[in-house]
PQR file of N, CA, C, O and H, with PARSE charges and radii, in Angstrom:
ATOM      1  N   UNK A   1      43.594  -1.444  91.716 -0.4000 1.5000
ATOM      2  CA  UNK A   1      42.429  -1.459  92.570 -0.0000 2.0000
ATOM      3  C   UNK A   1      42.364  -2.764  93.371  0.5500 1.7000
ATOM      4  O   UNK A   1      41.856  -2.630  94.484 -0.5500 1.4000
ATOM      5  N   UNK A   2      42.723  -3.849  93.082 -0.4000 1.5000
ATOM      6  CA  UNK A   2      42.753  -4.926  93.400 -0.0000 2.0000
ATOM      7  C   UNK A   2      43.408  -5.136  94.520  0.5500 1.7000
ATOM      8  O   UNK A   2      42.825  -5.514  95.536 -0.5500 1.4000
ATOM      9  H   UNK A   2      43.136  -3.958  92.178  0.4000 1.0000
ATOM     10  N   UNK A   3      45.061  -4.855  94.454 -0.4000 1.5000
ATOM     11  CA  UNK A   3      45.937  -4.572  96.025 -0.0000 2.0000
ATOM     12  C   UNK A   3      45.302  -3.468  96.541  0.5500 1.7000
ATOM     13  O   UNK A   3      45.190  -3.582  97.762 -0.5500 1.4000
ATOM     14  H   UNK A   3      45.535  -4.548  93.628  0.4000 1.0000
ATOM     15  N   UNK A   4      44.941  -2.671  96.206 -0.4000 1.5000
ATOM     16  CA  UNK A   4      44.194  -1.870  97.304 -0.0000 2.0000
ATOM     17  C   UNK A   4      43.104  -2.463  98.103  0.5500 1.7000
ATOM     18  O   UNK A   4      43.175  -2.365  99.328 -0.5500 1.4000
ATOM     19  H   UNK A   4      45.032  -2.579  95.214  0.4000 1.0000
ATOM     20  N   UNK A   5      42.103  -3.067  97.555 -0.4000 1.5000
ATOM     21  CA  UNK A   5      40.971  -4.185  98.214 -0.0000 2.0000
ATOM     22  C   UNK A   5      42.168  -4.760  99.084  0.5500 1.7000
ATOM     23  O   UNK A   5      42.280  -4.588 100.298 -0.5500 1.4000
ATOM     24  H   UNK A   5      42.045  -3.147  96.560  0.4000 1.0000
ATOM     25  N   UNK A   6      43.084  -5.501  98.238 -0.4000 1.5000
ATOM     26  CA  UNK A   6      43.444  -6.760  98.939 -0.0000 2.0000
ATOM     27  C   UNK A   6      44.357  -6.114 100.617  0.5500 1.7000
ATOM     28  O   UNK A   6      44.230  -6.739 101.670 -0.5500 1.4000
ATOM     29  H   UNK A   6      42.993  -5.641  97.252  0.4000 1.0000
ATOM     30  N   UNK A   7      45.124  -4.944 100.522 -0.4000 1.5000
ATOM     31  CA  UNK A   7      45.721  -4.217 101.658 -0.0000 2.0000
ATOM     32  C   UNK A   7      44.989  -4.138 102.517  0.5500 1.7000
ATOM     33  O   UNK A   7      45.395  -4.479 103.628 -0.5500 1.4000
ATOM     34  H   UNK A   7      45.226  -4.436  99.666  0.4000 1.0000
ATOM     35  N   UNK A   8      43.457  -3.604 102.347 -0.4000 1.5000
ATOM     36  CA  UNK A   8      42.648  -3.271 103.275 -0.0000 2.0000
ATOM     37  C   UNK A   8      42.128  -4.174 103.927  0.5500 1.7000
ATOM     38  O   UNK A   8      42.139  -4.027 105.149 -0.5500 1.4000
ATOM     39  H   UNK A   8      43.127  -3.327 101.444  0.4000 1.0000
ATOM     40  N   UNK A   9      41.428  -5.545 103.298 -0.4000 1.5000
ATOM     41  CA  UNK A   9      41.081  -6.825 104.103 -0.0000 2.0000
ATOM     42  C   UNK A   9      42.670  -7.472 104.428  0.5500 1.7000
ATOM     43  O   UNK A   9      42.401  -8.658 104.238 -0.5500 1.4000
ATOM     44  H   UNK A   9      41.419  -5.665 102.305  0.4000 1.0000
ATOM     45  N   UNK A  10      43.628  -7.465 104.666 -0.4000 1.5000
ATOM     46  CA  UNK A  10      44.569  -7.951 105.452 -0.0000 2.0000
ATOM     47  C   UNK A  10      44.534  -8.101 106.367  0.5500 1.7000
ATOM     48  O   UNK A  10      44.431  -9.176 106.959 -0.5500 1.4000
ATOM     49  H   UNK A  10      43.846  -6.501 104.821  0.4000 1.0000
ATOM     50  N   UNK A  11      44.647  -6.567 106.963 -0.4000 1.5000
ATOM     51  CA  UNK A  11      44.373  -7.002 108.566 -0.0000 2.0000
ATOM     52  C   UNK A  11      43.187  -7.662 109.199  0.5500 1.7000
ATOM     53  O   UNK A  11      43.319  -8.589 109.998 -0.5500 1.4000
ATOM     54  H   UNK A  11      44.731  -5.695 106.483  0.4000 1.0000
ATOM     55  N   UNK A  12      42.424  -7.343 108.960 -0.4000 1.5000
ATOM     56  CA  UNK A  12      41.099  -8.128 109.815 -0.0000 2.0000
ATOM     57  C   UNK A  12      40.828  -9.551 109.248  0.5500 1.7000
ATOM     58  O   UNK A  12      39.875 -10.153 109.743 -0.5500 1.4000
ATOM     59  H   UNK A  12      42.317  -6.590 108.311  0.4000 1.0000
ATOM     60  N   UNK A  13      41.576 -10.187 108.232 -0.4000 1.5000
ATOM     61  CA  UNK A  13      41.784 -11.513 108.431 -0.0000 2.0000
ATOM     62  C   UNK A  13      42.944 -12.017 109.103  0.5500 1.7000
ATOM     63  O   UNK A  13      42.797 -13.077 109.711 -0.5500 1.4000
ATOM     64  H   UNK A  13      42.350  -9.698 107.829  0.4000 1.0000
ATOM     65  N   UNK A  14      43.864 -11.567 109.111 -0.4000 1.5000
ATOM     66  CA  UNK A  14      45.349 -11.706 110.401 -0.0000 2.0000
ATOM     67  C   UNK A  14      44.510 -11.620 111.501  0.5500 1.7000
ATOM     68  O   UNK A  14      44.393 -12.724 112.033 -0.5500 1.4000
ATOM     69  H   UNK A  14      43.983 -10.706 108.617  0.4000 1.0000
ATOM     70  N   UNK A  15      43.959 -10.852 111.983 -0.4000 1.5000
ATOM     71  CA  UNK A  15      43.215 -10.649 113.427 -0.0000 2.0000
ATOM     72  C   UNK A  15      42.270 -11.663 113.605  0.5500 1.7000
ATOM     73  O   UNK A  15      42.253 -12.289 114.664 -0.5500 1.4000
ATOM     74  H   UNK A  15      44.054  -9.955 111.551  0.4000 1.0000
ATOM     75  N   UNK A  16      41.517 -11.893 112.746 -0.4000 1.5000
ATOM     76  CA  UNK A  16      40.604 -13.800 112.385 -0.0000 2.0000
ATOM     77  C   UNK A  16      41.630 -14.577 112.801  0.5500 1.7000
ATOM     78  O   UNK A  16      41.529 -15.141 113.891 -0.5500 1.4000
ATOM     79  H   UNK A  16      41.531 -11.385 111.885  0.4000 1.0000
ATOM     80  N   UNK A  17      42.677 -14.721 112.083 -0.4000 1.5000
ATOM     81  CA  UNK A  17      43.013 -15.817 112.064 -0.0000 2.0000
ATOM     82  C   UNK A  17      43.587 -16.164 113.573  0.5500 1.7000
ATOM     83  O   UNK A  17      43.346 -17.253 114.095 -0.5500 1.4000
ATOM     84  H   UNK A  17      42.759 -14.263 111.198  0.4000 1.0000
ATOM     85  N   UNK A  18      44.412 -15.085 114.265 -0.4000 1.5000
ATOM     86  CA  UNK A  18      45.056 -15.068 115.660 -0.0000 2.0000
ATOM     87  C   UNK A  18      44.182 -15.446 116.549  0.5500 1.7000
ATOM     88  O   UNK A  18      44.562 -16.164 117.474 -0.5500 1.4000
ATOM     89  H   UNK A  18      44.608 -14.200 113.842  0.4000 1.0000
ATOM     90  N   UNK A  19      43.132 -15.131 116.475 -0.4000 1.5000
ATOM     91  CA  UNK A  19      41.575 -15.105 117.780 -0.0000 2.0000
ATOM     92  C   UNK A  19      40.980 -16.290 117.009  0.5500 1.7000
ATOM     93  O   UNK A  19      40.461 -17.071 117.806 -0.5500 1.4000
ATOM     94  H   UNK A  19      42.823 -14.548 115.724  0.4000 1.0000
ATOM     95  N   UNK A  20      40.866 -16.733 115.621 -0.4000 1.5000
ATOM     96  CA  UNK A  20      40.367 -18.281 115.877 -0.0000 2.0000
ATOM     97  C   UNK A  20      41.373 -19.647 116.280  0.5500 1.7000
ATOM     98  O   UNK A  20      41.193 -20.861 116.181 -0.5500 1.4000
ATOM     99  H   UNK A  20      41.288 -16.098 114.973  0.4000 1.0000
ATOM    100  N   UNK A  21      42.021 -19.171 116.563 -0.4000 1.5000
ATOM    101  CA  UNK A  21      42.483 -20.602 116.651 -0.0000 2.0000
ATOM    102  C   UNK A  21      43.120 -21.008 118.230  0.5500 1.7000
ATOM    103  O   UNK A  21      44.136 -21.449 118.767 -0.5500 1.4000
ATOM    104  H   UNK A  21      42.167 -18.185 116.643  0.4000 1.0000
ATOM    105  N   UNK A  22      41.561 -20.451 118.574 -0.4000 1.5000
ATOM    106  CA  UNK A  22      41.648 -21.250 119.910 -0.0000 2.0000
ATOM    107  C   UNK A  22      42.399 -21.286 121.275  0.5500 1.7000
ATOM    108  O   UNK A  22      42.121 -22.108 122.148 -0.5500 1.4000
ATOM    109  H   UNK A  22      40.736 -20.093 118.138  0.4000 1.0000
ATOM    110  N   UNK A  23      43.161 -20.541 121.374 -0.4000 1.5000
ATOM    111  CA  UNK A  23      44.425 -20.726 122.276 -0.0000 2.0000
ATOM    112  C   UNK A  23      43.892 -20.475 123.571  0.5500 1.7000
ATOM    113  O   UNK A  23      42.969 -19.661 123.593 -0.5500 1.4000
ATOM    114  H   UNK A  23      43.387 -19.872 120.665  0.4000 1.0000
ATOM    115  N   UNK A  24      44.268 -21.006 124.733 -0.4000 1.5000
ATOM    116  CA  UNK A  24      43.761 -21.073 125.870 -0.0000 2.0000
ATOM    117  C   UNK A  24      44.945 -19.384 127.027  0.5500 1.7000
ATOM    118  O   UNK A  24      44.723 -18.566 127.920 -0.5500 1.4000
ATOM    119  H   UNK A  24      45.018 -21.667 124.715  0.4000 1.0000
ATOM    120  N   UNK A  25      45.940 -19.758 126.246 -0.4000 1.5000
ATOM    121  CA  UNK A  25      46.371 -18.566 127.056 -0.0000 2.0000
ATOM    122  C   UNK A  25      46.263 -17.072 126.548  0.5500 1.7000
ATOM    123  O   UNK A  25      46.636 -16.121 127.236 -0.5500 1.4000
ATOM    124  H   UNK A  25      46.120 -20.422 125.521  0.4000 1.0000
ATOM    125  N   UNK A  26      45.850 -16.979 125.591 -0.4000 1.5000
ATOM    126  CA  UNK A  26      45.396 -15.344 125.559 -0.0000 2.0000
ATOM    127  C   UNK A  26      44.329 -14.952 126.674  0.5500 1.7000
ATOM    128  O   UNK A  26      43.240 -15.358 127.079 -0.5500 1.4000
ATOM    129  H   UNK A  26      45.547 -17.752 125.032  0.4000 1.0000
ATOM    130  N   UNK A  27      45.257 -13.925 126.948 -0.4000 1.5000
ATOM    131  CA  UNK A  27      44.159 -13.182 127.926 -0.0000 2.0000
ATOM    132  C   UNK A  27      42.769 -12.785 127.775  0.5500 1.7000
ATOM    133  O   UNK A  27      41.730 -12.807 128.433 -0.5500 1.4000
ATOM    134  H   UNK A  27      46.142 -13.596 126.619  0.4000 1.0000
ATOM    135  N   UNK A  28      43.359 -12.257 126.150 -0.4000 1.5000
ATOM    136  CA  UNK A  28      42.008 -11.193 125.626 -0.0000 2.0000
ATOM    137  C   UNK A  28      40.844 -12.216 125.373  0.5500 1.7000
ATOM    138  O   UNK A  28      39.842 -11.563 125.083 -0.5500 1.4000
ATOM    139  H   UNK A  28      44.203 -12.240 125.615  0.4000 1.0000
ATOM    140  N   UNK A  29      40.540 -13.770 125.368 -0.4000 1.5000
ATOM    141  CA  UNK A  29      39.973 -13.984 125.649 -0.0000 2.0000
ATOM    142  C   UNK A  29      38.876 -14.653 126.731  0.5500 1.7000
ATOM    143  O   UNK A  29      37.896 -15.375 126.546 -0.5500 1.4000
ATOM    144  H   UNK A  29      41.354 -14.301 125.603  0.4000 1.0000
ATOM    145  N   UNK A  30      39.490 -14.082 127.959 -0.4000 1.5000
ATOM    146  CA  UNK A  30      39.379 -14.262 129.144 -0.0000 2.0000
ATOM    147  C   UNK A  30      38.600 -12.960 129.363  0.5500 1.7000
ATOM    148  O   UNK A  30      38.021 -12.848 130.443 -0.5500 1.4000
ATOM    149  H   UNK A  30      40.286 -13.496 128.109  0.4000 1.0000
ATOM    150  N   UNK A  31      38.542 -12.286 128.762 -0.4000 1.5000
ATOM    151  CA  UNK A  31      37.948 -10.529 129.233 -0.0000 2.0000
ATOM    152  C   UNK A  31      36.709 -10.496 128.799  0.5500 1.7000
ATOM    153  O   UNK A  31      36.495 -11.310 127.901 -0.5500 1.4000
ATOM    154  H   UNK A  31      39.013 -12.377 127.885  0.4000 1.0000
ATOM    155  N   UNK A  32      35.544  -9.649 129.210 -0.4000 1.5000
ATOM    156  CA  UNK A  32      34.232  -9.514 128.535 -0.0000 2.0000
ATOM    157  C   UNK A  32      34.090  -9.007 127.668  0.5500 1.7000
ATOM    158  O   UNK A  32      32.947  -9.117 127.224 -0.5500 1.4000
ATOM    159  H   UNK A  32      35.718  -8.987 129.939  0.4000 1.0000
ATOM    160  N   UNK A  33      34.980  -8.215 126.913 -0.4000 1.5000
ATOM    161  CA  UNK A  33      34.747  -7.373 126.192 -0.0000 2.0000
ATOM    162  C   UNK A  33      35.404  -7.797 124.887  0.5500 1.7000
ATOM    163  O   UNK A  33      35.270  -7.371 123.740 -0.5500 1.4000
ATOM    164  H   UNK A  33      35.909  -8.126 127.273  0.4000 1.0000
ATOM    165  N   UNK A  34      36.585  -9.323 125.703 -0.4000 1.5000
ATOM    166  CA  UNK A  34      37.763  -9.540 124.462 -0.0000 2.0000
ATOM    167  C   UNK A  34      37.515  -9.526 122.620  0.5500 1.7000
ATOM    168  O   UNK A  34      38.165  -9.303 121.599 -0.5500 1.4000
ATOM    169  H   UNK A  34      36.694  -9.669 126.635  0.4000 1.0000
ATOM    170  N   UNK A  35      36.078  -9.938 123.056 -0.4000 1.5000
ATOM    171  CA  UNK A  35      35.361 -10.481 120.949 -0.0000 2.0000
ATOM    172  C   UNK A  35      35.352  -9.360 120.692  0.5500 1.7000
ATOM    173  O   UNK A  35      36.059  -9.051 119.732 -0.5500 1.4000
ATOM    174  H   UNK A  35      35.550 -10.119 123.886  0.4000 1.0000
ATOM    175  N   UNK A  36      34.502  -8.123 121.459 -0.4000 1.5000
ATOM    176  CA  UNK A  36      33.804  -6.895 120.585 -0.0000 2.0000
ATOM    177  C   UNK A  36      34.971  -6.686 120.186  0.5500 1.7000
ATOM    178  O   UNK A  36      35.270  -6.623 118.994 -0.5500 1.4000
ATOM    179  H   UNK A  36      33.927  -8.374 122.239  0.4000 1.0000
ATOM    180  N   UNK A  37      36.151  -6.490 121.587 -0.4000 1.5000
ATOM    181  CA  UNK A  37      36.735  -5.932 120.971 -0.0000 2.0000
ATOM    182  C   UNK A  37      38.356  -6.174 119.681  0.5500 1.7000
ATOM    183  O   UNK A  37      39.146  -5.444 119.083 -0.5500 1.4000
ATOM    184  H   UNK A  37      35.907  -6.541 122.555  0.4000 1.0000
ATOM    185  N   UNK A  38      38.154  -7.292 119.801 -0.4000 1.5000
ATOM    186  CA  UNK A  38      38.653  -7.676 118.671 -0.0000 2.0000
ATOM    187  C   UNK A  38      37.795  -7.393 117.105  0.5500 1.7000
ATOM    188  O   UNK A  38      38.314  -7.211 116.004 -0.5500 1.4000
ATOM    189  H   UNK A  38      37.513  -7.886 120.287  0.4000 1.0000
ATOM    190  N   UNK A  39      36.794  -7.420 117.347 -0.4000 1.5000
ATOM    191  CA  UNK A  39      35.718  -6.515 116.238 -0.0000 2.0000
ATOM    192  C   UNK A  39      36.337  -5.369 115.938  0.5500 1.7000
ATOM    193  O   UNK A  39      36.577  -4.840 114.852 -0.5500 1.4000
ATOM    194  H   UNK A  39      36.372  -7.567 118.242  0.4000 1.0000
ATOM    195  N   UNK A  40      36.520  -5.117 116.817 -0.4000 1.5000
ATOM    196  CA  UNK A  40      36.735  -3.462 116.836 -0.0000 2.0000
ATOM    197  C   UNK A  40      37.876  -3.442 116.131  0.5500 1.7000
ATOM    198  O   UNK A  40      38.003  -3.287 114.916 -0.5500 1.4000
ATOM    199  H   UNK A  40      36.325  -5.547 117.699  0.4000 1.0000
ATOM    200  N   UNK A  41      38.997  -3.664 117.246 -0.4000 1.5000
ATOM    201  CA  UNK A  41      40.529  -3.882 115.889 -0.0000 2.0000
ATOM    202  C   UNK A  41      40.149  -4.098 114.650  0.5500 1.7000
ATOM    203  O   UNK A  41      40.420  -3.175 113.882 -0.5500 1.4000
ATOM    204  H   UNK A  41      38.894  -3.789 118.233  0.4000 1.0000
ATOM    205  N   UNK A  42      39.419  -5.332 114.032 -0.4000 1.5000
ATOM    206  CA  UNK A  42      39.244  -5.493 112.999 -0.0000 2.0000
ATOM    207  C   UNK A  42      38.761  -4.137 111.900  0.5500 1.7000
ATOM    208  O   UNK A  42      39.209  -3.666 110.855 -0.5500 1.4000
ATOM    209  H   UNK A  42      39.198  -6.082 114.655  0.4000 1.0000
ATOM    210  N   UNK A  43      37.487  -3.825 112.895 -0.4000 1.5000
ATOM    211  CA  UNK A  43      37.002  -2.619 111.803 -0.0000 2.0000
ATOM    212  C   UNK A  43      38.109  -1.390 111.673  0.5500 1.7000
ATOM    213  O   UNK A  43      38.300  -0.852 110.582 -0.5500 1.4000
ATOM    214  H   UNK A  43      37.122  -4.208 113.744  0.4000 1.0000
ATOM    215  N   UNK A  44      38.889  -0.948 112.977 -0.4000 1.5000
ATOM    216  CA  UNK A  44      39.601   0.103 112.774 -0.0000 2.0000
ATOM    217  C   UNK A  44      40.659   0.025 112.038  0.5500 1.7000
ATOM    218  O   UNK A  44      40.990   1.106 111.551 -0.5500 1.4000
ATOM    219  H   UNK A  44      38.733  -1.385 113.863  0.4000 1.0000
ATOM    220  N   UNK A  45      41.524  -1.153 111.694 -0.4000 1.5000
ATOM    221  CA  UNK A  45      42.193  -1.047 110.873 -0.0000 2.0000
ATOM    222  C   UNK A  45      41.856  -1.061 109.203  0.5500 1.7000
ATOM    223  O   UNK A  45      42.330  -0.643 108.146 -0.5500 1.4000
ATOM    224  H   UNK A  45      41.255  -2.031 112.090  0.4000 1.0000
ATOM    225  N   UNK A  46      40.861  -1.730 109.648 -0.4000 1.5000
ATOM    226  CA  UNK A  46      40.480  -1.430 108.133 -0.0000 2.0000
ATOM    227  C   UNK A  46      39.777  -0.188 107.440  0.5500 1.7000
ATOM    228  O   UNK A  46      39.724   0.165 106.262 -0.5500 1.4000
ATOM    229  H   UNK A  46      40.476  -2.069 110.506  0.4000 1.0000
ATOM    230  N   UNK A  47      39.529   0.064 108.000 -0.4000 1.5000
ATOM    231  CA  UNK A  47      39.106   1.680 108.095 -0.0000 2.0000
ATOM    232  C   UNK A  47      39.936   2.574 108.343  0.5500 1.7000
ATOM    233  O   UNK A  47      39.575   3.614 107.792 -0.5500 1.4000
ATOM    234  H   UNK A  47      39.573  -0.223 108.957  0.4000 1.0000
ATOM    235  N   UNK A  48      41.049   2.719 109.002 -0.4000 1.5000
ATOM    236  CA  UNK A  48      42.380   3.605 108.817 -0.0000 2.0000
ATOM    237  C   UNK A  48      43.057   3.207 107.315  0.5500 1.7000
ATOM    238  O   UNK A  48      43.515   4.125 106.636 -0.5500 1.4000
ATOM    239  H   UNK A  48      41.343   1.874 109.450  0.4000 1.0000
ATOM    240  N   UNK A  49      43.096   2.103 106.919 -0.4000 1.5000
ATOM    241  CA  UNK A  49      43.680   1.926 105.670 -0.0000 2.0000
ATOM    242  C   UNK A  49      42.684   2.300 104.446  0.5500 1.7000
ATOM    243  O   UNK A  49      43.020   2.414 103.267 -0.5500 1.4000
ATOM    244  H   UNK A  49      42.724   1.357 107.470  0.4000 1.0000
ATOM    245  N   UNK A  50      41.692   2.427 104.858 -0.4000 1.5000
ATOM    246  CA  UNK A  50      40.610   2.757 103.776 -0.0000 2.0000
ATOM    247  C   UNK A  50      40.998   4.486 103.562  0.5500 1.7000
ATOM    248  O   UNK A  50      41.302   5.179 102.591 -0.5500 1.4000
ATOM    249  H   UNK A  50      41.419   2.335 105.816  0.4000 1.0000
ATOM    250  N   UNK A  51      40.808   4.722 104.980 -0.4000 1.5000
ATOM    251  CA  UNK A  51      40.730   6.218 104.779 -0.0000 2.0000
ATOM    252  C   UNK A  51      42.282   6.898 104.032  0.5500 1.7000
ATOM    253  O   UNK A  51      42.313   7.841 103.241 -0.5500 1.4000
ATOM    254  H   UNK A  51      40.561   4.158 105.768  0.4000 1.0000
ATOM    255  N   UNK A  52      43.506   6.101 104.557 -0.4000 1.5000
ATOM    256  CA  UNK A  52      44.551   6.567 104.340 -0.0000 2.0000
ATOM    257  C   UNK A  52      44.627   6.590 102.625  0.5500 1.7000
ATOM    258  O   UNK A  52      45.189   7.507 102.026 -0.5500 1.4000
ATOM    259  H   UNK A  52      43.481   5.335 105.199  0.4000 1.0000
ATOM    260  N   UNK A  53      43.991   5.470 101.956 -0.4000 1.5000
ATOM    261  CA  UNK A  53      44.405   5.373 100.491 -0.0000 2.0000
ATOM    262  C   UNK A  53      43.473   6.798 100.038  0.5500 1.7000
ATOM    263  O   UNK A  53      43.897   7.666  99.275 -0.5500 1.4000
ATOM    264  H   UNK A  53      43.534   4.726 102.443  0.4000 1.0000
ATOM    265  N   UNK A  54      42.188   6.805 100.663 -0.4000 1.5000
ATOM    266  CA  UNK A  54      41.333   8.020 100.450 -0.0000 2.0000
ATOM    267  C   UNK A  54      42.101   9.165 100.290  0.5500 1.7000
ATOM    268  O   UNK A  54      42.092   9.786  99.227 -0.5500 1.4000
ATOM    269  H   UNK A  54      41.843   6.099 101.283  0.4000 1.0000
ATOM    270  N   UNK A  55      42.903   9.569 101.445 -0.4000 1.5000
ATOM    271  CA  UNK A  55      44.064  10.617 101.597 -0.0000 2.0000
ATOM    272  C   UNK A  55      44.634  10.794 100.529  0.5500 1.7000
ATOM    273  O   UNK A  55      44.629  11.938 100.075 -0.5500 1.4000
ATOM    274  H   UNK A  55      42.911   9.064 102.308  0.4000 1.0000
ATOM    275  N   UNK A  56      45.296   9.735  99.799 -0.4000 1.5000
ATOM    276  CA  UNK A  56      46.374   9.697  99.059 -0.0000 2.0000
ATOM    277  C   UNK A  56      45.685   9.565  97.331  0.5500 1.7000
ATOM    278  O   UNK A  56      46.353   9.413  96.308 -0.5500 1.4000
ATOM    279  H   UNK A  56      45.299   8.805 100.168  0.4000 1.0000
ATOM    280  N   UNK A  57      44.254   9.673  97.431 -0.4000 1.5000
ATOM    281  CA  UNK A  57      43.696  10.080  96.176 -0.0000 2.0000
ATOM    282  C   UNK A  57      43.983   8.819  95.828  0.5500 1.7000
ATOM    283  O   UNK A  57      44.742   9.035  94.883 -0.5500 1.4000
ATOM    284  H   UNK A  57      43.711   9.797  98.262  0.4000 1.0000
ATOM    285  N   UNK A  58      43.905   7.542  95.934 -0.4000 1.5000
ATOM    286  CA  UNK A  58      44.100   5.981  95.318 -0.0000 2.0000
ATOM    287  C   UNK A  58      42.809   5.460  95.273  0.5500 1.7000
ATOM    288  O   UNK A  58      42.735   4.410  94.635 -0.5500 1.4000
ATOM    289  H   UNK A  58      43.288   7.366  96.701  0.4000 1.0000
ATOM    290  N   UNK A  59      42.008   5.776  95.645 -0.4000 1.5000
ATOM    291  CA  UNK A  59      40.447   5.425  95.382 -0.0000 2.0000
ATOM    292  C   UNK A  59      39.562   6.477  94.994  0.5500 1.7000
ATOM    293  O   UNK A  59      38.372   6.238  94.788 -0.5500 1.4000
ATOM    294  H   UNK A  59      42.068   6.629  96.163  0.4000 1.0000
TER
END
């Protein structure tokens, strides 16, 4: 149960970590929408991996 937690918050701390640290040449944060939608990545992957273990009867 534990790597399963831990699989699912992976990505959306990889995606933290890329978008905090500042970088002046990403685009995506040049765009209006760049934060939500880095939110967004965040939630959807974690939520495709939620659902997928769901699939596979692991939760």
């Amino acid at each position: 149960m534990l790597t399963i937690v831990t699989v699912i918050f992976t990505p959306p701390i990889l995606i933290a970590g890329i978008y905090g640290m500042n970088l002046d040449q990403m685009s995506e944060m040049k765009m209006i929408f760049g934060y939500p939608l880095s939110l967004l990545l965040m939630l959807l992957s974690s939520l495709a991996l939620f659902l997928f273990f769901r699939w596979k009867k692991w939760l």
